[in-house]
C-alpha positions as CSV (number, residue, x, y, z in Angstrom):
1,X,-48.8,-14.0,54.3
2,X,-48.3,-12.1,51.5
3,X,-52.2,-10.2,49.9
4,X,-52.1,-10.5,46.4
5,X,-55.7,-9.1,46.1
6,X,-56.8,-5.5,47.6
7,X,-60.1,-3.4,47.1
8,X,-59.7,0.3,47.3
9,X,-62.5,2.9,48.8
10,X,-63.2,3.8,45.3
11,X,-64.6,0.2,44.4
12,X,-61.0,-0.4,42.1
13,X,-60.0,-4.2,42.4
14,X,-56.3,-4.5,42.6
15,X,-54.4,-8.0,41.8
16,X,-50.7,-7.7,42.9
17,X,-47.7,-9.7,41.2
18,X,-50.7,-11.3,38.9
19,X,-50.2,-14.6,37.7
20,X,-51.2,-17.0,35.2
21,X,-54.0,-18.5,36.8
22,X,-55.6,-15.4,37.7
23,X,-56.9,-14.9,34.0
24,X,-60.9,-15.4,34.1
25,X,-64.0,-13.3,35.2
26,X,-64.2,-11.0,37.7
27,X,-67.7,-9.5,38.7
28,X,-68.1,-6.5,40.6
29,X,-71.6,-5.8,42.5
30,X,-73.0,-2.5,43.8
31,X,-76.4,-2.4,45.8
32,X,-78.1,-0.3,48.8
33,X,-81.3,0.3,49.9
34,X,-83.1,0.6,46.8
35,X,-81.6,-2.1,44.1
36,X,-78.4,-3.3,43.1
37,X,-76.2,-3.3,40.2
38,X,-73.3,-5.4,38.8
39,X,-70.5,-5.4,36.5
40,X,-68.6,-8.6,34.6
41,X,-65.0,-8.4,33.9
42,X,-62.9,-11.1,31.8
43,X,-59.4,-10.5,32.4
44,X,-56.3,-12.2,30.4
45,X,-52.7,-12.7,31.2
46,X,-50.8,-12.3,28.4
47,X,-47.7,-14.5,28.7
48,X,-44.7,-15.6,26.3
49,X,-43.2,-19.4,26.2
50,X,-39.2,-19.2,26.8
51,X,-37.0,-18.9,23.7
52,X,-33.6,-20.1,24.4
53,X,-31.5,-17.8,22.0
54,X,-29.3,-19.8,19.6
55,X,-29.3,-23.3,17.8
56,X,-31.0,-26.5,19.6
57,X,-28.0,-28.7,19.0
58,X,-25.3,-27.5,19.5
59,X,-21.1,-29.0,19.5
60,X,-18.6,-28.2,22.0
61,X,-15.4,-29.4,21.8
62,X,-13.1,-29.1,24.9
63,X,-9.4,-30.4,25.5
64,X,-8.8,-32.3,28.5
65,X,-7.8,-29.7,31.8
66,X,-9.7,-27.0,30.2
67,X,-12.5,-25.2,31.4
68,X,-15.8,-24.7,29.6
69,X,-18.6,-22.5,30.1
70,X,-22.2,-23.9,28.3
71,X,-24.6,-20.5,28.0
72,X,-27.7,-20.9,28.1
73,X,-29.9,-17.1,27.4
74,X,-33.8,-17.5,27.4
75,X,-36.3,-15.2,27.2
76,X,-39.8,-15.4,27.9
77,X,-42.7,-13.6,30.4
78,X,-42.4,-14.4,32.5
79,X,-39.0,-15.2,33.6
80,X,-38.2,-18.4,32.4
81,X,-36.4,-20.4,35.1
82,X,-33.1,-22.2,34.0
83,X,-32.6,-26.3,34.9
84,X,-30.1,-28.5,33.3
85,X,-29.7,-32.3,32.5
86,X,-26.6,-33.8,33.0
87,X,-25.3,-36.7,31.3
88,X,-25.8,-38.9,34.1
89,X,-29.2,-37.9,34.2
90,X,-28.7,-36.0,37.4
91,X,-31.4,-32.9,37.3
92,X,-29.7,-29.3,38.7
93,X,-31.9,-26.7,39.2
94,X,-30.2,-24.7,42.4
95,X,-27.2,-21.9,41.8
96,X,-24.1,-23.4,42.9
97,X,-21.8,-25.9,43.1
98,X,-22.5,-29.6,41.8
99,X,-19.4,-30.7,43.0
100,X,-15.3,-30.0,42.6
101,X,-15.6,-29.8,38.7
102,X,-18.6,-28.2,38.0
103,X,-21.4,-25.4,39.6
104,X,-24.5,-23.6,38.1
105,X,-24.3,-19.6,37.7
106,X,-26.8,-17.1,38.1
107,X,-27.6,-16.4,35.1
108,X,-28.0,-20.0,34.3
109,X,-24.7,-20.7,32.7
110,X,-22.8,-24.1,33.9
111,X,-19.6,-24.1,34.3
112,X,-16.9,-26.9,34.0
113,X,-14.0,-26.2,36.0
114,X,-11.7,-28.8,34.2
115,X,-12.9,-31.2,31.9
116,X,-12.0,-34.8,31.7
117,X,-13.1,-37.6,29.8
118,X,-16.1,-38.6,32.3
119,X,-17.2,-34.9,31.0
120,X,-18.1,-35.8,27.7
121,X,-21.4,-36.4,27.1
122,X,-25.0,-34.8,26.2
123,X,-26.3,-31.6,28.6
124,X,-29.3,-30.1,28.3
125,X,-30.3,-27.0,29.4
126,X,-34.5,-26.5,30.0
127,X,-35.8,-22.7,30.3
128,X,-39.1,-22.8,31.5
129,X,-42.1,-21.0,33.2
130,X,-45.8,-21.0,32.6
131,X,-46.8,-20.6,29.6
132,X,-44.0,-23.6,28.4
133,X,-40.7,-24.6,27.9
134,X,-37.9,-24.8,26.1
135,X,-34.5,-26.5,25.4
136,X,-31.6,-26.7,23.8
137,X,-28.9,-29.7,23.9
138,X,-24.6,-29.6,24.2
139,X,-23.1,-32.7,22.8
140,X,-19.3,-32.0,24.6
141,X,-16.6,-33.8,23.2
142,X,-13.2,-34.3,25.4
143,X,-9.9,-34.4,23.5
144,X,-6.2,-34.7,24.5
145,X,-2.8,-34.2,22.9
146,X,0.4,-36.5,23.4
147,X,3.6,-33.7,24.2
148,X,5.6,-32.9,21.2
149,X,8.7,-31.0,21.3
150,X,9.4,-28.5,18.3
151,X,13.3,-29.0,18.5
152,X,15.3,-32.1,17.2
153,X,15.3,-35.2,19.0
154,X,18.4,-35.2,19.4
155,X,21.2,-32.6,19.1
156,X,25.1,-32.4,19.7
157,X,26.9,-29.3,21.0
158,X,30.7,-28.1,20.8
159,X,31.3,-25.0,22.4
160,X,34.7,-23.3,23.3
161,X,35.6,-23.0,27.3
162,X,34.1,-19.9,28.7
163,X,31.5,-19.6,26.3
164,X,27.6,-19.7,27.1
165,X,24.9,-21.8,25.3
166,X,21.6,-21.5,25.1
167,X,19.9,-25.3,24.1
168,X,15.9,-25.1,23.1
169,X,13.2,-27.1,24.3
170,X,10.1,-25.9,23.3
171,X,7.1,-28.2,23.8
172,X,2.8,-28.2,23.3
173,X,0.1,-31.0,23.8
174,X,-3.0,-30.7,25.5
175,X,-3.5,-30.8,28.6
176,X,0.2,-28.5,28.9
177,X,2.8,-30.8,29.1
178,X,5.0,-30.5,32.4
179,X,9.1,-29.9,30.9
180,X,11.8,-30.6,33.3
181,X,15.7,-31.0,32.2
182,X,18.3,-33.7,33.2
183,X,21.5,-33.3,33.7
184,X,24.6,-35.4,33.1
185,X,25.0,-35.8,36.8
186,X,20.9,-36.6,37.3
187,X,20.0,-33.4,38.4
188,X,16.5,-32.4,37.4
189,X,15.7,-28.8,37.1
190,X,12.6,-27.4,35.9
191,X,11.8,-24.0,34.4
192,X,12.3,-20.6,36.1
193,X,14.2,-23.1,38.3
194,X,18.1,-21.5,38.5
195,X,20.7,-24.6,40.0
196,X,23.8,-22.7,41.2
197,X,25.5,-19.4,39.0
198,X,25.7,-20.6,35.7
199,X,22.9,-22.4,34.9
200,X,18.8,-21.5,34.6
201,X,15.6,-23.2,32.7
202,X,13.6,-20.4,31.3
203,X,9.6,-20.4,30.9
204,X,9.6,-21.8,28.0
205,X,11.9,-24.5,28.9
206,X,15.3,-23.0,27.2
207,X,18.4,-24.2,29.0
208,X,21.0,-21.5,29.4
209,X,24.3,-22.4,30.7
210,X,27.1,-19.9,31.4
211,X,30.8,-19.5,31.4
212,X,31.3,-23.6,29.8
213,X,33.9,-25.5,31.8
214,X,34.9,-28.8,31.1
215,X,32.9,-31.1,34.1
216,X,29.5,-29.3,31.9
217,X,30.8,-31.9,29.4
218,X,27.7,-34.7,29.3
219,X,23.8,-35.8,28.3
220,X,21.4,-33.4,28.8
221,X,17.8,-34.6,28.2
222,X,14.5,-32.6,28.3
223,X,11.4,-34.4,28.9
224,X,7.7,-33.3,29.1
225,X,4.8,-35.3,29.9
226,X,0.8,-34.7,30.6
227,X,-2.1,-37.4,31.1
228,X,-2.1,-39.0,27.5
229,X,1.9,-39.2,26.7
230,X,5.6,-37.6,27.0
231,X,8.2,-37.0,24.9
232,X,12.3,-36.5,25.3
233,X,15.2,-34.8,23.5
234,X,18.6,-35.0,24.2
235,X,21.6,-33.2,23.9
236,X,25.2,-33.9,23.8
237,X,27.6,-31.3,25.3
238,X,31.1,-31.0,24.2
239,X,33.6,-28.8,25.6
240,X,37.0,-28.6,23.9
241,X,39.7,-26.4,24.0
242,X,40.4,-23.9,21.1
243,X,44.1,-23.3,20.7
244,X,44.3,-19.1,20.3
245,X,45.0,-17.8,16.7
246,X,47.1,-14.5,15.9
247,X,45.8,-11.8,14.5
248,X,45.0,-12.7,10.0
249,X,43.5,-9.5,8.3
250,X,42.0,-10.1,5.0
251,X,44.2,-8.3,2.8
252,X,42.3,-6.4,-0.3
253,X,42.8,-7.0,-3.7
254,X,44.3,-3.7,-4.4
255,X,46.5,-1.7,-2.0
256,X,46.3,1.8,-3.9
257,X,42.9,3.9,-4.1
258,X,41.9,6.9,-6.0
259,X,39.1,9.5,-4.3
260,X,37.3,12.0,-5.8
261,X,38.3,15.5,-3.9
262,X,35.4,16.2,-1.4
263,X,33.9,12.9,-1.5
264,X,33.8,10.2,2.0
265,X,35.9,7.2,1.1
266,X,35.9,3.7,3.9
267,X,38.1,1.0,4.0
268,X,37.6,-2.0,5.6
269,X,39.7,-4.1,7.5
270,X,38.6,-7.5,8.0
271,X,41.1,-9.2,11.0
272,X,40.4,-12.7,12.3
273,X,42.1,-14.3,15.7
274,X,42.0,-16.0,19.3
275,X,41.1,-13.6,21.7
276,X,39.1,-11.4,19.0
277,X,42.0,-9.1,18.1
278,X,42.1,-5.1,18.2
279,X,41.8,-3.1,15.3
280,X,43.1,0.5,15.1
281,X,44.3,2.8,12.0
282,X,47.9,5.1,11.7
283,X,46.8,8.0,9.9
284,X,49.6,9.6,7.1
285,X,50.7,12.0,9.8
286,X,51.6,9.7,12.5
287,X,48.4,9.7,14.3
288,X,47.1,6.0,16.0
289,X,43.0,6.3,16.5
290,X,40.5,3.8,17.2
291,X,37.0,2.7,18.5
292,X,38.1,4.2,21.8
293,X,39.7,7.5,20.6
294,X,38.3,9.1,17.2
295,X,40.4,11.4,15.4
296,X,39.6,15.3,15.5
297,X,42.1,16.8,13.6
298,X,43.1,19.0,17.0
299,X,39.8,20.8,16.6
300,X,40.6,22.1,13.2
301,X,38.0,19.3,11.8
302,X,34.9,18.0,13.1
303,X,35.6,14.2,13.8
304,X,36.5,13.6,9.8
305,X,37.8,10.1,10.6
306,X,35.2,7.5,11.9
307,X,36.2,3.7,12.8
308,X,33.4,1.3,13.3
309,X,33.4,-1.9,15.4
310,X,34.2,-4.2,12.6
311,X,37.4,-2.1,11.6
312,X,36.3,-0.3,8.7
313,X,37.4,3.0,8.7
314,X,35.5,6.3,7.2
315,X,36.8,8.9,5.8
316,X,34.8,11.9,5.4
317,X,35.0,14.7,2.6
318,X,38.3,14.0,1.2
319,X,41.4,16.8,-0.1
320,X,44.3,16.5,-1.4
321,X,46.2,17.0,2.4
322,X,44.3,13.3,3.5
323,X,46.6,11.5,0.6
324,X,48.5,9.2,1.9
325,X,49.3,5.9,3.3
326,X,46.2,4.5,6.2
327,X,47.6,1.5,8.1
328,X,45.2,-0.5,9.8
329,X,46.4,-2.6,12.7
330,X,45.2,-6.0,14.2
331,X,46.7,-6.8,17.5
332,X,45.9,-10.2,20.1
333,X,48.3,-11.7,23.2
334,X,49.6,-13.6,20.2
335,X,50.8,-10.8,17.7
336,X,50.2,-8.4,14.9
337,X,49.5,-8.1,11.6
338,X,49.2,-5.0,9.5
339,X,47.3,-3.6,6.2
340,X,48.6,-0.6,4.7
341,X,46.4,1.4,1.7
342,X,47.4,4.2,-0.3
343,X,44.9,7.0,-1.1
344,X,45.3,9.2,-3.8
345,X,42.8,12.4,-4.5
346,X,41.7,13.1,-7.8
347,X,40.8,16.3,-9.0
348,X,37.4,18.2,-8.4
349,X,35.7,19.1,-11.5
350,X,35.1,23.0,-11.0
351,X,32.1,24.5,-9.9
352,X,30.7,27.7,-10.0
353,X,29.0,28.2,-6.7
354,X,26.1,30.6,-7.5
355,X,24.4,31.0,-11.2
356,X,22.0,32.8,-10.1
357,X,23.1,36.3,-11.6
358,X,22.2,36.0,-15.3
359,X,20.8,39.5,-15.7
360,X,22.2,42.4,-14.2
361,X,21.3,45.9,-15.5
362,X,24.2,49.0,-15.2
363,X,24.1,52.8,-15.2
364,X,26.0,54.2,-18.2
365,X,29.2,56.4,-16.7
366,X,28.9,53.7,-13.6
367,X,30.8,50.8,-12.5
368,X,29.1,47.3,-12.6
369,X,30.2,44.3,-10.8
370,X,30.1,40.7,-12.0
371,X,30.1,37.9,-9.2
372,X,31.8,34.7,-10.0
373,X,33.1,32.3,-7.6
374,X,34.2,28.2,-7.9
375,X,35.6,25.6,-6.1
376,X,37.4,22.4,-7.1
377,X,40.7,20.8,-7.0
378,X,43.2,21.6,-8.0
379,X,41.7,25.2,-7.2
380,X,40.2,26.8,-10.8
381,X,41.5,30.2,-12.3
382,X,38.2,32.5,-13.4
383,X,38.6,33.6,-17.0
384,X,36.4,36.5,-18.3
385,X,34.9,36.3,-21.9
386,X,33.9,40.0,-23.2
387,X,30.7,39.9,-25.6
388,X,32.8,39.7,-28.8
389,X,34.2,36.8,-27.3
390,X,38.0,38.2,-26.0
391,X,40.0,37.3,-23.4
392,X,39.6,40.2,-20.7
393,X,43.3,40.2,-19.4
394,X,44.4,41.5,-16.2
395,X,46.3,44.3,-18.5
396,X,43.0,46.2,-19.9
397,X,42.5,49.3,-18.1
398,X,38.4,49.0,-19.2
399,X,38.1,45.9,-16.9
400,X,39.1,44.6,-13.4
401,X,38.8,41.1,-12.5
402,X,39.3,41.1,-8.5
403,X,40.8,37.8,-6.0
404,X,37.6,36.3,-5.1
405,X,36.9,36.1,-9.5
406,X,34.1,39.5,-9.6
407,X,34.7,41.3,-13.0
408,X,34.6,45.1,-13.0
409,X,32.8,47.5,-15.6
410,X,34.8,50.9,-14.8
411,X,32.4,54.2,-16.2
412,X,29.6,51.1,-18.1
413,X,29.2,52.3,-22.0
414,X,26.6,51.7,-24.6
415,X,29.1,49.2,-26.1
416,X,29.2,47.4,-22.9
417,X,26.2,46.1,-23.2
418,X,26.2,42.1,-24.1
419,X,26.5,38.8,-22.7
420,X,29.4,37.8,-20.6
421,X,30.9,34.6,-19.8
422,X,32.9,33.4,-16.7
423,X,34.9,30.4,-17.0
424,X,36.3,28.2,-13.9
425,X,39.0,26.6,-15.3
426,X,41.5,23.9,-13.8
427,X,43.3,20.8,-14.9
428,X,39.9,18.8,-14.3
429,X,37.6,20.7,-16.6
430,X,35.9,23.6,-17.0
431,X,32.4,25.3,-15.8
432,X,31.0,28.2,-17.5
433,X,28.1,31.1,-16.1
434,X,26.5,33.6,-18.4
435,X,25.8,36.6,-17.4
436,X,24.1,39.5,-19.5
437,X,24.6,43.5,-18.8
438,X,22.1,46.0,-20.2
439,X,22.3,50.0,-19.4
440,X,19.3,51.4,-17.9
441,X,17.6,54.2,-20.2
442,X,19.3,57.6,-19.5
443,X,19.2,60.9,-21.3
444,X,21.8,61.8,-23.6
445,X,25.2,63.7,-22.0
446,X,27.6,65.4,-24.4
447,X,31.3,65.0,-23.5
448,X,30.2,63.3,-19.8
449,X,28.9,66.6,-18.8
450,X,24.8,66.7,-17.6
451,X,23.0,70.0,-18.7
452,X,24.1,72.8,-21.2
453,X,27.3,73.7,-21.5
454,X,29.5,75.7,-23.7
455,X,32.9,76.0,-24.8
456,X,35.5,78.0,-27.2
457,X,38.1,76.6,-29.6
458,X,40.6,78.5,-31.1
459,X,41.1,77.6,-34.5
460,X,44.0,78.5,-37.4
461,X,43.2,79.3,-40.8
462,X,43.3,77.0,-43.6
463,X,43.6,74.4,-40.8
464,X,41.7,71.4,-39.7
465,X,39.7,71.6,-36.6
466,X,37.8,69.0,-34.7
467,X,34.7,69.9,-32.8
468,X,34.4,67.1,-30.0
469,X,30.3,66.5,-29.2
470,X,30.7,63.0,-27.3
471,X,27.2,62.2,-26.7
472,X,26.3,58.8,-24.4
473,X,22.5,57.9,-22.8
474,X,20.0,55.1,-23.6
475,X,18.5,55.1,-26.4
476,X,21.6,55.9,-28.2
477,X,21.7,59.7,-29.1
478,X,21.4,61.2,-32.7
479,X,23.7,63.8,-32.8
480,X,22.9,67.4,-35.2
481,X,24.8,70.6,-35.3
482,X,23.4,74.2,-36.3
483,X,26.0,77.1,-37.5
484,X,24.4,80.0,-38.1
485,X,25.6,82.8,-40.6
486,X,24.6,86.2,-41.4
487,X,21.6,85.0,-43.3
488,X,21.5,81.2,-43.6
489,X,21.7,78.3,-41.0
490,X,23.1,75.1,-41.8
491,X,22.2,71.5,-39.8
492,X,24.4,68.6,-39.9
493,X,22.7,65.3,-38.9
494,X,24.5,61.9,-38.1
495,X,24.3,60.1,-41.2
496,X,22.5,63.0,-43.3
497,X,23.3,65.2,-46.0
498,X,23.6,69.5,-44.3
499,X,20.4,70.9,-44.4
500,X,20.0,75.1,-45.4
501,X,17.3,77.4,-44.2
């Protein structure tokens, strides 16, 4: 027996696991010897009706075989209690099973195991406890869809001996149609099903048949079926023999091509023929490469010839040593054929490999150096320009032009100084670089020598003499001389009249 009421030495009144009808008045009394006293107590139970969570009326529509789940959430204090209503007016109240299609969760949820068309109908669901109730209604609606197969109705085949054929049969209807295959012979095979070596229904009802012979010849027919319908598809299977072909290669319009120098260049070489014939390419020197064995030049060359599976053949950064003619080759049990190309390289427009040097500054009385290299083909021939625009020929003794195209300053001058050009020059065109030299600041030296110096001359009367006062540095030096006498001195400036004191 379980004693929902307890008093306490302290006088406290306890109610366990109170319920509804315990609300009311409760009166407490206290006496002894001399009097009494007493105490009134109105107790309520507060309480909320069940509120089933969602619409009242609500549509569920379910294909035939599928399950279903109807939820039913309430909420309410206390607990609301879940019962349902079936359509056949049958009241369900216990968690469980109802029977082989249908059973009632914990949680209140009933669940329909596979629905049929005796499922349809109205359910209600009634949360309820004691303050009130509350329900909400499922109007379930069964529906079912006849097979249909995606593919043709109707298909024929012709397929060479020894090939394999894949034939489709894809199908959907509701409940899941069951697909099975026929063959010529009556055989039924259904999918993931294999019948022998050479022959296997996929999971999604494909037919794959391999290595053809001629008894596969025949009627094929897929069929699929569920509760409300079926549906068919056949297909006709010939087999016939191919007679085999000799090599063809497509032969192009033109037989001579022209590449640019350093460029990649393909050819293709379309061949047709029964068996698939092999292609392979004779190089100019001799040399026989295909899929099977690329050409590496011996080592000397980084695989510059490439075939690919459909015959075309690449050839990588073209010179003037890869003219020639390229022969490509087609070859079956039946014969040969052959495609032969001729490949010309043009020439390279030069190209001078570095510009970057447009400024280079020189020490007077030092040598400066000029970088200019190019590449092209035919190879280019590096021609100096001087500032005034001259030819610097191999004869001057001022300059040096060296093998790899560098100009040389010998012992750099004021006069010098300017802008240079180098020209790359071959029978494709030409490609010029700029380059200007200035002298770094420096003072004046007379006749090459730094510091004082001082010399004698030897001169004969009534004869001309020249006094040599070379004078180079940065700014350009004015030159003056002094002659002194036994009382005057006389100054000769560059461009000035002599000066006495």
């Amino acid at each position: 027996v379980i004693i929902s009421f307890e008093v306490v030495k302290n006088g406290t009144f306890v109610i366990k696991n109170i319920q509804l009808q315990d609300r009311g008045q409760y009166l407490c009394t206290a006496q002894n010897t001399f009097g009494s006293d007493r105490m009134v107590i109105t107790l309520a139970v507060l309480t909320q009706p069940p509120k089933i969570i969602g619409p009242h009326s609500r549509e569920v529509p379910v294909y035939l075989g599928k399950a279903i789940s109807l939820d039913c959430v309430a909420s309410g204090k206390p607990q609301a209690q879940i019962s349902w209503i079936l359509p056949d007016r049958t009241f369900v109240r216990d968690v469980g099973a109802l029977d082989r299609s249908a059973s009632l969760l914990a949680n209140g949820t009933l669940r329909i195991q596979s629905a049929n068309f005796s499922s349809k109908g109205d359910y209600r669901c009634i949360a309820s406890n004691a303050a009130g109730a509350d329900t909400v209604t499922f109007h379930i609606h069964v529906a079912a869809l006849p097979p249909t197969i995606n593919e043709e109705a109707s298909e024929s085949i012709v397929i060479q001996e020894g090939r394999s054929v894949y034939v489709h049969c894809t199908a959907k209807g509701e409940p899941a149609p069951v697909l099975k295959w026929t063959l010529p012979a009556g055989v039924h095979v259904k999918p993931s099903q294999i019948l022998g070596r050479r022959l296997f229904v996929f999971p999604n009802g494909t037919l794959y048949i391999k290595n053809i012979s001629p008894e596969d010849s025949g009627r094929y027919e897929c069929s699929v079926t569920n509760a409300v319908g079926a549906a068919r598809r056949d297909m006709e299977l010939f087999q016939v023999q191919v007679l085999m072909m000799p090599p063809k290669i497509e032969h192009l319009a033109t037989a001579q091509k022209r590449v640019t120098s350093g460029e990649n260049f393909q050819v293709d070489c379309v061949a047709s023929g029964l068996p698939d014939p092999e292609v392979s390419w004779s190089l100019p020197d001799g040399t026989m490469i295909n899929n099977a064995l690329q050409s590496d030049d011996s080592g000397t060359r980084s695989r510059r010839y490439v075939i690919f599976g459909n015959g075309t053949l690449l050839l990588q950064q073209m010179g003037k040593k890869d003219e020639g003619d390229y022969t490509c080759h087609a070859k079956n049990e039946l014969g040969e054929d052959e495609m032969k190309v001729s490949i010309k390289v043009g020439p390279d427009f030069p190209r001078i490999t570095s510009k970057a040097q447009l400024l280079l500054t020189a020490r007077l009385g030092e040598s400066a150096y000029m970088t200019c290299q190019a590449t092209g083909e035919p190879p280019p021939t590096i021609v100096w320009l001087s500032p005034s625009n001259d030819v610097i020929t191999s004869s001057s003794t001022k300059y040096q032009t060296l093998d790899d195209g560098t100009l040389v300053i010998k012992k750099v001058t004021l006069a010098d100084q300017g802008k240079y050009a180098c020209v790359a020059r071959s029978s494709a065109g030409d490609d010029i670089k700029n380059i200007k030299i200035q002298v770094e600041p420096r003072e004046p030296h007379i006749n090459e020598q730094g510091g004082r110096s001082s010399m004698k001359v030897l001169a004969v009367s009534y004869q001309t003499t020249l006094l040599d006062c070379r004078a180079e540095g940065k700014p350009e030096p004015r030159i003056s001389w002094l002659h002194y006498t036994a009382d005057t001195c006389l100054i000769w400036t560059t461009g000035k009249r002599p000066m006495h004191f």
